[in-house]
Structures are given as C-alpha cells and as structure tokens.
C-alpha positions as CSV (number, residue, x, y, z in Angstrom):
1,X,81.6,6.1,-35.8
2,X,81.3,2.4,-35.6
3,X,80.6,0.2,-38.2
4,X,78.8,-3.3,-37.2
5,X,77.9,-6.0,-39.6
6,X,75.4,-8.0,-38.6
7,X,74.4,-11.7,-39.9
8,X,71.4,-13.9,-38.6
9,X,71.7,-17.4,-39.6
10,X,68.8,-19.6,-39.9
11,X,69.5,-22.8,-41.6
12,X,72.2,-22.5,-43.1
13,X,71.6,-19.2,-45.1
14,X,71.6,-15.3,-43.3
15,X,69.0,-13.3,-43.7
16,X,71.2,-10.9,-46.4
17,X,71.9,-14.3,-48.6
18,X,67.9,-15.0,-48.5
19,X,66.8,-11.3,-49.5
20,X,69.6,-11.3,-51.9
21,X,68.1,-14.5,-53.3
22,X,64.4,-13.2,-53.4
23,X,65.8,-9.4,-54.8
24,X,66.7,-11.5,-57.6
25,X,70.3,-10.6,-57.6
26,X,72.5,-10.6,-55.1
27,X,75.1,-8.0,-56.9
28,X,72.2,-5.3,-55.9
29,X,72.2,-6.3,-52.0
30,X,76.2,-6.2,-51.7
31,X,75.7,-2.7,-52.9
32,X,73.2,-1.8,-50.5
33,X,75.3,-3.7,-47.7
34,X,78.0,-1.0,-48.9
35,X,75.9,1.8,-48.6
36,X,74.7,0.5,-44.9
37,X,79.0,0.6,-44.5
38,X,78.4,4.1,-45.4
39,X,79.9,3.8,-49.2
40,X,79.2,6.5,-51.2
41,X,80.3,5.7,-54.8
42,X,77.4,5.1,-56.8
43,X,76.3,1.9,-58.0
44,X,78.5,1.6,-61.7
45,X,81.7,2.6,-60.6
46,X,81.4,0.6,-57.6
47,X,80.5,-2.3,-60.2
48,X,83.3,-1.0,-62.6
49,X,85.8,-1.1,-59.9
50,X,84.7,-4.6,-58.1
51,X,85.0,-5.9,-61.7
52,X,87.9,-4.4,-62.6
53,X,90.1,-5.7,-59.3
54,X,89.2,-9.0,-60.2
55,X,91.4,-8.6,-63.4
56,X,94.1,-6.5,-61.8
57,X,96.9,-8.9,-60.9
58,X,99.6,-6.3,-60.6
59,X,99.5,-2.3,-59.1
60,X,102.4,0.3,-59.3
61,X,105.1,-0.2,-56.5
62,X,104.2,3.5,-55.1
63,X,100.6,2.5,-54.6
64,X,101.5,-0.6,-53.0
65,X,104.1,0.9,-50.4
66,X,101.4,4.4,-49.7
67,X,98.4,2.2,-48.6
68,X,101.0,-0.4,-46.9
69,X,101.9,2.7,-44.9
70,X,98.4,4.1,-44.4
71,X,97.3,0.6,-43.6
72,X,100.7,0.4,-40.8
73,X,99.5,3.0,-39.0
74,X,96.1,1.8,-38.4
75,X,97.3,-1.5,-37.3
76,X,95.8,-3.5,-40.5
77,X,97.9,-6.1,-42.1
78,X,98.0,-6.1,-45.4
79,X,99.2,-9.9,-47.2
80,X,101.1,-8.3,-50.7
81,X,103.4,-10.5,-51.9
82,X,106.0,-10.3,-54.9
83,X,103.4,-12.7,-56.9
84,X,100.0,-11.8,-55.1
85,X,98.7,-8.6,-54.0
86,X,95.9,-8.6,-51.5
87,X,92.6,-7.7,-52.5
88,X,92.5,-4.5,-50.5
89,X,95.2,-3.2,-51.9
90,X,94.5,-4.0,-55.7
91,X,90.4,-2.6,-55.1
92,X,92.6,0.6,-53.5
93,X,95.1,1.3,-56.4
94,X,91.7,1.4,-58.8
95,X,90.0,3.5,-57.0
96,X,92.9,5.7,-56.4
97,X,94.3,5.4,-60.4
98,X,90.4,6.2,-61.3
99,X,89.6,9.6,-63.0
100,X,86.3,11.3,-63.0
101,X,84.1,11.5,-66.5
102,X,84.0,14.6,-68.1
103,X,81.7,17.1,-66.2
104,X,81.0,15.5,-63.3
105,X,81.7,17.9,-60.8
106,X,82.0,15.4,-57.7
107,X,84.0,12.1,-58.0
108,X,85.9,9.8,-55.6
109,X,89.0,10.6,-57.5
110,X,88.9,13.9,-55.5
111,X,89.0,11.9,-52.1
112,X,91.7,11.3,-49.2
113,X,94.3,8.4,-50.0
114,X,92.4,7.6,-45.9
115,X,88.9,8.0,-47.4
116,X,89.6,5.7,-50.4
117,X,91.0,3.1,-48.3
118,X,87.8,3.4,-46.3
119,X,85.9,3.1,-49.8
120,X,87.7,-0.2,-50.8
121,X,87.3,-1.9,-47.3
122,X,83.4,-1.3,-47.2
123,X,83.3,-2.5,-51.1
124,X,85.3,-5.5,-49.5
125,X,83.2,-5.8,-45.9
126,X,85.9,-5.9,-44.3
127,X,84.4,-3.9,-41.3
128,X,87.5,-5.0,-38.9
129,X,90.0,-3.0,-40.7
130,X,87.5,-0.1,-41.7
131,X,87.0,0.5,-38.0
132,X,90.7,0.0,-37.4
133,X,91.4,3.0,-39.8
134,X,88.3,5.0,-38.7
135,X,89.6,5.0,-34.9
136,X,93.7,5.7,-36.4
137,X,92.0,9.2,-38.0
138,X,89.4,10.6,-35.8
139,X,90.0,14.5,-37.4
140,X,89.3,12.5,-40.8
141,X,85.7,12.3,-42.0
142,X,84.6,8.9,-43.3
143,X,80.5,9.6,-43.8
C-alpha cells in the first residue's frame, strides 16, 4: 500500500488549508488528513499525543536508539541530536510510553514498535518515510 498526499494550490492557499478554514478549525481537518494516511488512533489521543510532543524535549536513550534502528533499516534518516531530538522520534517515544485507560479493550499501546512508527509519521504527514517503512516490512500490516 501506497500512501499519496495530494495538494492543489490555487492562489496561494491548497484546497486542505481552505476547507480547513471554512470547517472552522483546522485541528479537525489534520485529523481527517491522518485518517486518509490510514491513522487509526482516535481523535483525543491523537490530540493528547500531538500536544504532548510539543512539550517533550527529552525521550529515554533506549527509545531513541530502537526507532533509530527501525528507522535504519527502512532507509529514513532520523536528525536526533544530544540537544534536539527530531520530532518523529519524540511523537514515537509518546506513543510508545502511552498506556491504555482502564477497560478499554483495544489501545495503540498494544501495537508493533513498526506500526507505531507508522502512527507517528501519518500524525506528522510525513508520507516519504511512511512509505519508506511500509515497503522495509511488507509481512507487517499498516491498515
């Protein structure tokens, strides 16, 4: 499975910025842009998480060096520095460090270290890598 994202430009603004504009909120329509990535956590802890990375400055060095390896193998560069992590990695260890509410039976917890890393690149758009690691693991399931 491929992942395309697709932007028409007409003065100045895409077509996603202007229905983002008339939706009233453009929060809503990057959620919906990562549920067209195929993103399946639901709307608050995508929120929570998003909101959360923002705020993260540092991540736990075992983190760090398991998606640096996942993210080898697929070919994706990742840009963590001693005194800057990159995004990708930070929205990762979240998602990865999150733990599921009390009688919820599915959570994204339960997923792949692969499958999370998917996750946090579709929060992120970053459809380059997600295809990257979506051709690395064809025997993984990313729907």
């Amino acid at each position: 499975m491929k992942v395309h994202a697709y932007v028409m430009r007409e003065n100045g603004l895409s077509q996603l910025e202007k229905q983002a504009v008339l939706d009233g909120t453009k929060e809503n329509n990057c959620y919906q842009q990562y549920q067209e990535l195929g993103g399946i956590i639901n709307e608050k802890d995508y929120q929570s998480a998003l909101a959360r990375a923002k705020d993260t400055a540092t991540l736990n060095i075992t983190l760090i060096k398991q998606l640096e390896f996942i993210a080898r193998v697929a070919g994706i560069e990742l840009r963590n520095a001693k005194d800057s992590i990159d995004q990708r990695t930070i929205l990762y260890g979240i998602l990865r460090t999150d733990t599921g509410p009390e009688g919820v039976k599915y959570h994204h917890s339960q997923m792949s270290d692969q499958r999370l890393f998917a996750e946090a690149l579709r929060m992120l758009g970053d459809t380059d890598s997600l295809n990257k690691l979506i051709d690395t693991h064809p025997n993984i399931s990313f729907d």
